[in-house]
C-alpha positions in Angstrom: 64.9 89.8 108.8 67.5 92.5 107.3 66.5 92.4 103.5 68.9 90.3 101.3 71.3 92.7 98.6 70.2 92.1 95.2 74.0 90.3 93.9 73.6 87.5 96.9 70.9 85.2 97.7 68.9 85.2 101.3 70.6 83.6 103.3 68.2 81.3 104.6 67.3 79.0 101.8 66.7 75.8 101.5 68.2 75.5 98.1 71.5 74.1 98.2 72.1 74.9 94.7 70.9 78.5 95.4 73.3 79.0 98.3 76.2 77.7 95.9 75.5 80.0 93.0 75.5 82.7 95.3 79.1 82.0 97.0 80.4 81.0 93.1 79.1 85.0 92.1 80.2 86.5 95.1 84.0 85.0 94.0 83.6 86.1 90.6 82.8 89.4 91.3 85.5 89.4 94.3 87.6 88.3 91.3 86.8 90.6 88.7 86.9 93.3 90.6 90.7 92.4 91.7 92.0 92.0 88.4 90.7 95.3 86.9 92.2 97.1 90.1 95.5 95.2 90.0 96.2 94.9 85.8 97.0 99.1 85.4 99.6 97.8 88.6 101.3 94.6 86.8 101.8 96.7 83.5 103.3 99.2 85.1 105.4 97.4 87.5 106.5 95.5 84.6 107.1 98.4 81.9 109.8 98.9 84.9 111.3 96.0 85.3 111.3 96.1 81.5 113.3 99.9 81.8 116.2 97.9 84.1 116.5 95.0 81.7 117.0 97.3 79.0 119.6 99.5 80.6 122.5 97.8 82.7 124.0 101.3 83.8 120.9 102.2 85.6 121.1 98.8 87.3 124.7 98.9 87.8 124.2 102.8 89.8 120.9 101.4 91.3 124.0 98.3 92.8 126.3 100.7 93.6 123.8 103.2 95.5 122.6 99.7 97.6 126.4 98.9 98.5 126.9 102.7 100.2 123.6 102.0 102.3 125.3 98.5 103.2 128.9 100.3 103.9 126.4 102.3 106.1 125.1 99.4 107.8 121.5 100.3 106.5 119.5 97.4 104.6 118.5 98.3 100.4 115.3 97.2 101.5 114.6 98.9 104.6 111.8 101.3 104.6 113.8 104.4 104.6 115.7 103.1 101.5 112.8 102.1 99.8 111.2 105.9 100.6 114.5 107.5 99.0 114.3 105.2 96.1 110.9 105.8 95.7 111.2 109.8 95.9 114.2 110.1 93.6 112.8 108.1 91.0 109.4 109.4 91.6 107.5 105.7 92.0 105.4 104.8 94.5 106.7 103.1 97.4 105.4 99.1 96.4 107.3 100.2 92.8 110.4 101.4 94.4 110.3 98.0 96.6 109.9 95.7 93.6 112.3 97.4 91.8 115.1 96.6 94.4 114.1 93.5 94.8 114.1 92.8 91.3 117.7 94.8 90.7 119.6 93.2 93.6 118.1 89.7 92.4 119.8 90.2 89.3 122.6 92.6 89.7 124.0 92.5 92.7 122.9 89.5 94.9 125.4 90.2 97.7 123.6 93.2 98.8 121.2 93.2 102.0 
């Protein structure tokens, strides 16, 4: 029998209780461990959403940069145009996505 890790109960018990203490820590920690990994993300995904709501221009040229991809034929979303985004505004590429998403939600909703 492989020994049992210290965080998790064995898992043969005859304990129901035991067995459910054990899954109800094992989502906790899943849990914990999430939201400490994922919080420095959420503030700074929203300290830029925050930065577009505060400055229409930059919104505005973000609209107008999406409408020459779409006179190209070429998606504001598609990877390539999230990449470029992402390089010229030096974000990473899940910031430069939501921050499309979130500027042609808002500003220009006839863009692809």
């Amino acid at each position: 029998m492989p020994p049992s890790t210290p965080f998790l109960p064995p898992k043969a018990t005859n304990h129901p209780l035991r067995h459910h203490l054990g899954r109800r820590f094992t989502a906790l920690l899943c849990a914990t461990c999430l939201t400490a990994v994922a919080a420095p993300m959420v503030r700074a995904q929203s300290a830029l959403l925050e930065s577009v709501k505060q400055n229409p221009a930059l919104a505005q040229s973000l609209c107008q940069q999406f409408r020459q991809l779409n006179a190209q034929g070429v998606s504001a979303t598609a990877k390539a145009s999230i990449s470029s985004l992402a390089s010229s505004r030096g974000l990473s590429p899940m910031d430069a996505e939501v921050l499309a998403t979130y500027v042609i939600g808002l500003h220009c909703s006839t863009v692809f």
